[in-house]
C-alpha positions as CSV (number, residue, x, y, z in Angstrom):
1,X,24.8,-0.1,-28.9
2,X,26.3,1.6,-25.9
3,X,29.7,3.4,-25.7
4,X,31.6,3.9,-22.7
5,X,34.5,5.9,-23.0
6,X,35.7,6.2,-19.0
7,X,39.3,4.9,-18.9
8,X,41.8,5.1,-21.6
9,X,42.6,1.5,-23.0
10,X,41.4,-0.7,-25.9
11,X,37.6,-0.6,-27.0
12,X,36.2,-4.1,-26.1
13,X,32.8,-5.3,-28.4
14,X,30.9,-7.2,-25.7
15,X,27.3,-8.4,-25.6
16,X,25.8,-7.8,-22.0
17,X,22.0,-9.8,-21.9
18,X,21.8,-9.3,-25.1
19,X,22.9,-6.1,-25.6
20,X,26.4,-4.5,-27.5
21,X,28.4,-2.5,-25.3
22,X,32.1,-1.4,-26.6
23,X,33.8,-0.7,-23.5
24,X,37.0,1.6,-23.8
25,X,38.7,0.5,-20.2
26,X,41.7,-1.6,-19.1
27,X,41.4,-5.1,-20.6
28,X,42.7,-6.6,-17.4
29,X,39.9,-4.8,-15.7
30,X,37.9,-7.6,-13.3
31,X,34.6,-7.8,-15.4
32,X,32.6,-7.1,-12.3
33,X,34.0,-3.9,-12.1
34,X,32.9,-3.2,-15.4
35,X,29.2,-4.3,-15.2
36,X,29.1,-2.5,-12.0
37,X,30.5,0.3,-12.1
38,X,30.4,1.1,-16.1
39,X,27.7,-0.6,-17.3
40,X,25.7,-0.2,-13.9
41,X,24.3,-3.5,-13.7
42,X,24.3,-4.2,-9.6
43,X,23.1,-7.4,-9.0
44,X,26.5,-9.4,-9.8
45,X,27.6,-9.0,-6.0
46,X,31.2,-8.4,-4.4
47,X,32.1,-10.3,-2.0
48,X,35.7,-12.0,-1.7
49,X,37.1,-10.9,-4.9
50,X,39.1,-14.0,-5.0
51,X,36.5,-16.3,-6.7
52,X,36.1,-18.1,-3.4
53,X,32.4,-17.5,-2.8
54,X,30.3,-16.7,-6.0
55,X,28.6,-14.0,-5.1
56,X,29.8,-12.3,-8.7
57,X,28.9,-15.4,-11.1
58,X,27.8,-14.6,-14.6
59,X,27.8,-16.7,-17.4
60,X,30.1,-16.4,-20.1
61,X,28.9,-18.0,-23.6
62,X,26.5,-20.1,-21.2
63,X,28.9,-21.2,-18.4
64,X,29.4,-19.8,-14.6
65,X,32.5,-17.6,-14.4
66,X,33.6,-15.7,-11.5
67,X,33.4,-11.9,-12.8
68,X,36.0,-10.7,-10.0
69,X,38.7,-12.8,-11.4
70,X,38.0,-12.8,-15.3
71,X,39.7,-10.1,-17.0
72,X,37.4,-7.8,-19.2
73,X,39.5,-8.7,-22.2
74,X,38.4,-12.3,-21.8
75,X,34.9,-11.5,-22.6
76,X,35.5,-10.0,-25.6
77,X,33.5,-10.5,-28.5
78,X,31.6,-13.4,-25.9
79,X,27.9,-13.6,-24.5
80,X,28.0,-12.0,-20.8
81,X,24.4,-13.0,-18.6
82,X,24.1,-11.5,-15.2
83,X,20.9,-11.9,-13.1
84,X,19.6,-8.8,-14.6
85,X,19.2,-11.0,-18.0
86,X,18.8,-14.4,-16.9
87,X,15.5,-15.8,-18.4
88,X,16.1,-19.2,-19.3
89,X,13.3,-22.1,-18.3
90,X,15.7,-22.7,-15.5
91,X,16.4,-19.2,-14.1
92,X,12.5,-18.7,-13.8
93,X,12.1,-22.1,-12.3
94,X,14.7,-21.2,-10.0
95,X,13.9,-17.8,-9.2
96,X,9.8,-19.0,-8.6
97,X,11.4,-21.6,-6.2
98,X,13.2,-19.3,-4.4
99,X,10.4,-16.8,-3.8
100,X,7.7,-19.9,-3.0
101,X,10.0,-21.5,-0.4
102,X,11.5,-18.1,0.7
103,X,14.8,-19.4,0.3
104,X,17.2,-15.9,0.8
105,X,17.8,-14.6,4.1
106,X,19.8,-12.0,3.9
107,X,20.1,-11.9,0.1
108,X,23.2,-10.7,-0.8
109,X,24.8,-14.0,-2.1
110,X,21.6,-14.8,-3.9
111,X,22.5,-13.5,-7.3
112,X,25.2,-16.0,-7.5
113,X,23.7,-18.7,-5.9
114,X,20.2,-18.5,-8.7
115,X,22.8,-18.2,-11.3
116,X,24.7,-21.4,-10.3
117,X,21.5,-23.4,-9.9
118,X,20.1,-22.5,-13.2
119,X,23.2,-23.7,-15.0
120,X,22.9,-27.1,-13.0
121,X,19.5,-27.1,-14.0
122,X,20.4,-26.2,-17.5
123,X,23.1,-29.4,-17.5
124,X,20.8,-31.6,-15.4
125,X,17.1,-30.9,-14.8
126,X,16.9,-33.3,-12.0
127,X,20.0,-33.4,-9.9
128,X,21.3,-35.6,-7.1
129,X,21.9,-34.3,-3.8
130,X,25.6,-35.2,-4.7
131,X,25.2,-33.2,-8.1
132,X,23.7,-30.5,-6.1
133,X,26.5,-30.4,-3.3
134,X,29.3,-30.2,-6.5
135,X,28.0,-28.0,-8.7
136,X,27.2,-25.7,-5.6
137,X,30.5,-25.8,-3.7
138,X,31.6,-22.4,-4.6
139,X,28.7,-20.3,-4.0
140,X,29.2,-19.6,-0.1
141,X,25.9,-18.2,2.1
142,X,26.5,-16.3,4.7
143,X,23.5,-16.9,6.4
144,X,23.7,-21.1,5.7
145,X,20.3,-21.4,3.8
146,X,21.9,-24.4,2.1
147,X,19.3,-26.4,2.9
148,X,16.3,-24.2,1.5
149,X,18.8,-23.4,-1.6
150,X,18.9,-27.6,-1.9
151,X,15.2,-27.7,-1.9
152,X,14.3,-24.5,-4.1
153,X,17.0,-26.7,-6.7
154,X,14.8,-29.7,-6.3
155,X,11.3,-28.0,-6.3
156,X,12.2,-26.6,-9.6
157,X,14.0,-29.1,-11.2
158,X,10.7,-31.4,-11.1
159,X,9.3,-28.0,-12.3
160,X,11.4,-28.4,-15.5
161,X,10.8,-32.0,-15.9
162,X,7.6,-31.1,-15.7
163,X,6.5,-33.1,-12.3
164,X,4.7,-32.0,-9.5
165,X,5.5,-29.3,-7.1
């Protein structure tokens, strides 16, 4: 278990890819903040802080939240997965697609982007363009790889359903 005792406030029993931390910090803290800054796990990305873009999605007990809008307190006593600890079927399939069809440009909405398509993928292993476009809509890119990020979704969606690249 890991303690962190930065910020006076209420200790918080949260499980971060698998691991306890108790957290003594604001419970109104963003959650970003906190696996940034006092856990130290990076990849969750600020962006708009606003939840408008998805650069900072984690899961939370298995579903896509927006870390720089959910309060710390919220994840109390809840399952937190960042990139760092995504290894489902569907966040290797995604992240092998990405690297194979070299997806990313400039990378930096990439962490929320993977973890967005690996919960589709988790809901629906072979996904419509329409299903893609929805469950997609909040993860913005910067440099507009939407269409490689539409095919990396495909390529390993038949991966999961175990067809042909």
């Amino acid at each position: 278990m890991h303690r962190f005792a930065l910020e006076e406030g209420k200790v918080l029993n949260i499980t971060i890819n698998g691991k306890l931390y108790q957290l003594d910090l604001d419970p109104q803290m963003p959650l970003l903040w906190a696996l940034r800054d006092h856990v130290g796990l990076t990849g969750t990305k600020y962006s708009c802080g606003q939840a408008l873009c998805g650069s900072c999605t984690v899961y939370l007990d298995g579903d896509p939240v927006r870390s720089c809008v959910t309060p710390l307190s919220t994840a109390a006593g809840r399952e937190i997965t960042t990139i760092e600890g995504l290894d489902s079927a569907a966040g290797r399939a995604v992240k092998q697609a990405w690297k194979e069809l070299e997806v990313v440009q400039c990378g930096y909405c990439q962490s929320g982007q993977i973890m967005s398509a690996a919960a589709l993928l988790n809901r629906q292993p072979q996904p419509t363009d329409a299903d893609i476009d929805a469950a997609m809509s909040g993860n913005l890119c910067r440099c507009a790889t939407y269409l490689r990020i539409r095919a990396g979704i495909k390529l390993a969606g038949r991966r999961l359903a175990g067809g042909a690249a």
